[in-house]
Every structure is written in C-alpha cells, then in structure tokens.
C-alpha positions as CSV (number, residue, x, y, z in Angstrom):
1,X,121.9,-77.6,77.0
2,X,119.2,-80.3,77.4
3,X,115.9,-79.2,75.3
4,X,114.3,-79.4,78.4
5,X,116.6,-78.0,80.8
6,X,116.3,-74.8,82.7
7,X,119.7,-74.7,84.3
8,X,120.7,-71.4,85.8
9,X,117.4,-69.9,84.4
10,X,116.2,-67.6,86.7
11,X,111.9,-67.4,86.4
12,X,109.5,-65.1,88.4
13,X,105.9,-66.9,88.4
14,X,103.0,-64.6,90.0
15,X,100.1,-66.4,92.0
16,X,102.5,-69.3,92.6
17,X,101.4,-70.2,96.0
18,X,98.9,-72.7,95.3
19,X,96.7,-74.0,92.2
20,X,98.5,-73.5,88.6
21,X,100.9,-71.0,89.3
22,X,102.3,-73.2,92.3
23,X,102.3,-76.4,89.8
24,X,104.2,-74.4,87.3
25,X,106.4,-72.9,89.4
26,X,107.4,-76.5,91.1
27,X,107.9,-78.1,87.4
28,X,110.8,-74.7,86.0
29,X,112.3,-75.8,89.6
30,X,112.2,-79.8,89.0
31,X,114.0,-78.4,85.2
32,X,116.5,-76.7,87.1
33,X,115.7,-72.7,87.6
34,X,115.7,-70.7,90.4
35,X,112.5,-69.4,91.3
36,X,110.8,-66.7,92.7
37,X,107.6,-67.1,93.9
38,X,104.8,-64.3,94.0
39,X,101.4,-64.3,96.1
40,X,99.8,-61.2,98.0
41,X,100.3,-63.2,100.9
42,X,103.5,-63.3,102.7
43,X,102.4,-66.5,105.2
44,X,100.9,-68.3,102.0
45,X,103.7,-67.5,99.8
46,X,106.3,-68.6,102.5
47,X,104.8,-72.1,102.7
48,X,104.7,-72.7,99.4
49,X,108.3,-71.7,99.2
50,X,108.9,-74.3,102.2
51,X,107.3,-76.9,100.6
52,X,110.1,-76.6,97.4
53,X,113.2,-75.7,99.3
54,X,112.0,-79.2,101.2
55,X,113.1,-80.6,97.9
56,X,116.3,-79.1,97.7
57,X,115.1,-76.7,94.6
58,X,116.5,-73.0,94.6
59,X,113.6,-70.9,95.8
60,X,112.8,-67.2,96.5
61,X,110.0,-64.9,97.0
62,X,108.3,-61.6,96.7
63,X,105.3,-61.0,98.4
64,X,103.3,-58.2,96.6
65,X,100.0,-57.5,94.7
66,X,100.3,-57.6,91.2
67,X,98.1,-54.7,91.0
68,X,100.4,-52.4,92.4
69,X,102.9,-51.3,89.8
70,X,105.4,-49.7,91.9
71,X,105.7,-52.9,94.1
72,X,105.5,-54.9,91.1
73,X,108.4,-53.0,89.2
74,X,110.4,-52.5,92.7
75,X,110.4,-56.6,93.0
76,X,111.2,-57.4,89.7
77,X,114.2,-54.7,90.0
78,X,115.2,-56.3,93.2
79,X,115.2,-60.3,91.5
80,X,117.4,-58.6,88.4
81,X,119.9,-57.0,91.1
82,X,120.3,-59.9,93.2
83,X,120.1,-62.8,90.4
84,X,121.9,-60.7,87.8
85,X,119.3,-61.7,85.4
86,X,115.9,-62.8,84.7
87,X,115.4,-65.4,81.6
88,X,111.6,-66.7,82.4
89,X,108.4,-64.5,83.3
90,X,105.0,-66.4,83.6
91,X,102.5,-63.8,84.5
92,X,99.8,-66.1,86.2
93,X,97.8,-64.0,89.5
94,X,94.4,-63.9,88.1
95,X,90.7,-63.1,89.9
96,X,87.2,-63.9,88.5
97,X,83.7,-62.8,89.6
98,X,80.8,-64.5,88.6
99,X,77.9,-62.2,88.3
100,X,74.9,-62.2,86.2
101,X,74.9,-58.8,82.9
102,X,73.1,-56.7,85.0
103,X,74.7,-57.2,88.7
104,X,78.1,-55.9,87.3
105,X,79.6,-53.1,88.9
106,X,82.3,-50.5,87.4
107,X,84.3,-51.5,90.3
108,X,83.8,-55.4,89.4
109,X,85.1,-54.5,85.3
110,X,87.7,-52.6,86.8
111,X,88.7,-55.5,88.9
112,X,89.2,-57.7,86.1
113,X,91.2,-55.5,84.0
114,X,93.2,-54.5,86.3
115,X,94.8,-57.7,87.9
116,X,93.9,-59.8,84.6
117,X,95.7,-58.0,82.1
118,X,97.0,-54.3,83.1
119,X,99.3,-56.4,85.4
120,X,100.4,-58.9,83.0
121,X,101.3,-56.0,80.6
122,X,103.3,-53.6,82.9
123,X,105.1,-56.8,84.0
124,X,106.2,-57.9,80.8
125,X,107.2,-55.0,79.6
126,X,109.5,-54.5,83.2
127,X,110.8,-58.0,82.1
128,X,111.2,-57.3,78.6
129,X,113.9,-54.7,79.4
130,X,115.5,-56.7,81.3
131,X,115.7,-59.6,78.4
132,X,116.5,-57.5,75.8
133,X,120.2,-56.3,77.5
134,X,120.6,-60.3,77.7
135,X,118.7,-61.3,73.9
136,X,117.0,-63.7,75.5
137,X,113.7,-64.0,77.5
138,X,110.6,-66.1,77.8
139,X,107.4,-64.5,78.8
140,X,104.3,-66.8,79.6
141,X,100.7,-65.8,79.8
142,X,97.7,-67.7,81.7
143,X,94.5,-66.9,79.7
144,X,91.4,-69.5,79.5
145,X,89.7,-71.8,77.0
146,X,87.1,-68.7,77.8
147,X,88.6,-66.6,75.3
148,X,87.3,-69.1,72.6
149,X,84.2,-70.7,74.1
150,X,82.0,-67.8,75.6
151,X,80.1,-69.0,79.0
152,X,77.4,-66.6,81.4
153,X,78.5,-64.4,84.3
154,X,82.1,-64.0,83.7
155,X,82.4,-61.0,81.1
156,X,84.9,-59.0,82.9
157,X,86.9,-61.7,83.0
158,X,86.1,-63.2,79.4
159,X,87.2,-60.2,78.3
160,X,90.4,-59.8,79.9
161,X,91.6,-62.7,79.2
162,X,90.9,-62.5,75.4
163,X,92.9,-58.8,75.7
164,X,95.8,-60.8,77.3
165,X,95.4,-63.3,73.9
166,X,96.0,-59.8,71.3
167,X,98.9,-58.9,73.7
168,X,100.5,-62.2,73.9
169,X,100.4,-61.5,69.9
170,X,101.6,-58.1,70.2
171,X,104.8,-58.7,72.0
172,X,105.5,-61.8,70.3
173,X,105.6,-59.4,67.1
174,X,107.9,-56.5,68.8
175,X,110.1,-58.7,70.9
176,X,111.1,-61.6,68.7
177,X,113.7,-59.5,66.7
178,X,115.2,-59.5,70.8
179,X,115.3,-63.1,71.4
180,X,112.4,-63.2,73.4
181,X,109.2,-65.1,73.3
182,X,106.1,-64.5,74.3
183,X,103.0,-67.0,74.5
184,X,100.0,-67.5,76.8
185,X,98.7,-71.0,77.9
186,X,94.7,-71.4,78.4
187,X,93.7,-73.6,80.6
188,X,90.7,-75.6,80.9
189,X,88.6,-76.8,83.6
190,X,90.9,-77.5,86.4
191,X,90.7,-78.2,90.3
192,X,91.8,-75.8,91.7
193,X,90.9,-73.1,94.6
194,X,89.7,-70.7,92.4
195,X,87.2,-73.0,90.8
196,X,85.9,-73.9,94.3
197,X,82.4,-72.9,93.8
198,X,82.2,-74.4,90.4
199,X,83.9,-78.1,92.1
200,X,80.7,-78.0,95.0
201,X,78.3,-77.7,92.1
202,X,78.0,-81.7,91.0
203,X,75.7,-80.8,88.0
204,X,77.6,-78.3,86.6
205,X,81.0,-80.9,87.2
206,X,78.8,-83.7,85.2
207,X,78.3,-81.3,82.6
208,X,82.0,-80.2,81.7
209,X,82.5,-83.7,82.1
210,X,80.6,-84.6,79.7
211,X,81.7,-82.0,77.0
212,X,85.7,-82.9,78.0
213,X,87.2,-85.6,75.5
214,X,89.2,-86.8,78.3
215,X,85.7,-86.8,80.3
216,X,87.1,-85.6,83.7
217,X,88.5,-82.2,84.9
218,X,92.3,-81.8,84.8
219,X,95.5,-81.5,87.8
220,X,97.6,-78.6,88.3
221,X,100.5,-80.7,87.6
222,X,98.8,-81.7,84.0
223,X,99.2,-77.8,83.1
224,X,103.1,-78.0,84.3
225,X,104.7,-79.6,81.1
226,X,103.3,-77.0,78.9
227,X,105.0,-74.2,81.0
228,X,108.1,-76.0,81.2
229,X,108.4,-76.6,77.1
230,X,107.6,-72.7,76.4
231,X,110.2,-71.8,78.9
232,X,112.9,-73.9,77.5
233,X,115.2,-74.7,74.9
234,X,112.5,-77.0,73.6
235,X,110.1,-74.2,72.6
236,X,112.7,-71.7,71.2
237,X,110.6,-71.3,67.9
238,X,107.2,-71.4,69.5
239,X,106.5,-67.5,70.2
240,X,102.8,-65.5,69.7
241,X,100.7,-68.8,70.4
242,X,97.5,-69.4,72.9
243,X,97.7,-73.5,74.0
244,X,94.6,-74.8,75.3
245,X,95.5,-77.5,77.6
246,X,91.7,-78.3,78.7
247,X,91.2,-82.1,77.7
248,X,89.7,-81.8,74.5
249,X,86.7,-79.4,75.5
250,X,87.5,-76.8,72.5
251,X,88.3,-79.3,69.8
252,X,85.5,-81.9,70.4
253,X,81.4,-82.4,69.9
C-alpha cells in the first residue's frame, strides 16, 4: 500500500462537522477511507456529510454527544458491525470556556473534563478493543499548543488537554505491543468557529501574529496533512508523540 494511502481504512472523527475535525475528516476521505462523521447535531452533521458524498468520498454518520458514554459506545459498536472493522479513531469534539480564576464554576471544571478528555479516553479504549482483534489501529488525539504555553482564563481547559498529552503517552505504552498507535496533534491558533471570539478581537489577532514564525493564524486544511500521516502507513513508527502544528509559536522568540 501507498505510504500515504488509506484505502479500505475505516476512521470515526468526532466534531467533524465543521472547523478541524471537518478538515481532517475530508483529507482520511481524499486518502481513501470511509468515514464516519460525529457532531451532536444531526442537521449539522448531515450537511457536512453532503458536502463529502458531493465528492464521491464514502461517508457516514453518527449523531451523538461525546459525553454520553452509552451513545458513544452504542455508535462505535454499530460502525464495527456494519463496517466490519474500525482502523482509524481521531478523538477531536472539544469545548472551551474562557473565564477569569475566580468566575469558575464546579460545573464549568466539570465541563472541560468531561468532554475534553473523559470522552477521548472511554472512546479509545471502545476503539482499542476493537484494534486489538485486528493488530492494528490508529488512535489520534486533538490537544493545544496550550498544554506547553500556559495563557489566562482557560484552566479547565489547559488542563484537560495537558491530561489528554499523559494519556496519549499512556496508551501509546500499553497498546503498541497490539499494533496500534496512539498520538495527539496540538494545534495552534487557527480560524475556526470555536475561536470566534478570539478572530473579532483585532488586538489580540495582531498579537498571536506577531509571536507566530509564519506571522499569520493557520487553515483547517493546514492541520489535515498531519492527521492524514499519523493515520497511515507513513507514520507506522510514530506512536506516543504530541505535534504542534501552530506556525512556529512554541519554537520561536
């Protein structure tokens, strides 16, 4: 098989309707996998599905919220049934809330946690059993360049992420000996819907900027290559690793 090629792969990407998951998603279809789409939203999630089918890729979905483990675990046992396998998880639905120390609410934390990484986990681990009856799997975390550069207001978030860094470790080290790899991707600044508020502020957009090597914010599609080698033949011996794809910010003065 072509490094690059996902043909008959079959991948499940989570939050795929728009932003990164959506850009990921299109690019393992553009390699050649089938793939199911995941969004809370049944309407959003169907256009977004549309949109690929237009294109001639293979496309399903499963609308539910990542939060809720038996939907979750009822989904991902419906993809294995009707696709007869599962090869490629990337575990991408993720929330933020901005918030300054002490305006945070148990409820907020909890928030974080719970759709940032409790969901990530229980769904690799669903997907693991799955990849270890086959010896081969490839499970793909979204983090953030937050995990190594700390920034105000997002601490719930800040540190979810940098527990879905230890676990992207942590199965990498158990699951390896299967055939499966695990590794997270972090992104950057990007435009997308979720950074919204942060796109309207223009100061605060001159000021990553400024700090980004590459000296603008990046496209959802500049996060798809990434996603694409860790799910393919290409990045077989690449398992336990974070990749910042943010333009420079973490590595440059």
């Amino acid at each position: 098989m072509p490094l690059f090629s996902l043909d008959g792969r079959v991948a499940l990407v989570t939050g795929a309707s728009r932003g990164l998951g959506f850009a990921m998603a299109e690019a393992l279809a553009e390699a050649g996998a089938t793939v199911v789409l995941n969004a809370r939203h049944a309407g959003a999630l169907e256009a977004a599905a549309h949109k690929l089918r237009g294109r001639g890729f293979h496309i399903e979905t499963a609308a539910f919220d990542v939060t809720d483990h038996a939907a979750a675990c009822a989904a991902l046992e419906k993809t294995i049934s009707q696709m007869s396998r599962l090869d490629i998880v990337i575990a991408n639905a993720g929330v933020t809330h901005r918030a300054a120390l002490n305006e945070w609410t148990a409820q907020d934390w909890d928030r974080m946690l719970a759709t940032n990484v409790t969901a990530c986990f229980f769904l690799a681990q669903r997907a693991a059993a799955a990849m270890r009856k086959q010896r081969y799997g490839r499970i793909i975390f979204t983090t953030s360049i937050t995990v190594r550069r700390g920034r105000a207001t997002i601490h719930g978030y800040v540190a979810a992420k940098s527990a879905l860094a230890g676990i992207t470790r942590s199965l990498a080290a158990e699951l390896g000996e299967h055939g499966i790899t695990c590794n997270a991707i972090a992104p950057g600044y990007f435009e997308t819907e979720l950074n919204v508020p942060l796109l309207e502020n223009a100061d605060f957009v001159a000021f990553v900027n400024s700090r980004v090597a590459l000296r603008r914010w990046g496209k959802p599609r500049e996060l798809a290559g990434i996603a694409v080698l860790l799910a393919s033949e290409a990045g077989a011996y690449i398992t336990g690793q974070e990749i910042a794809v943010d333009g420079g910010l973490t590595t440059t003065l």
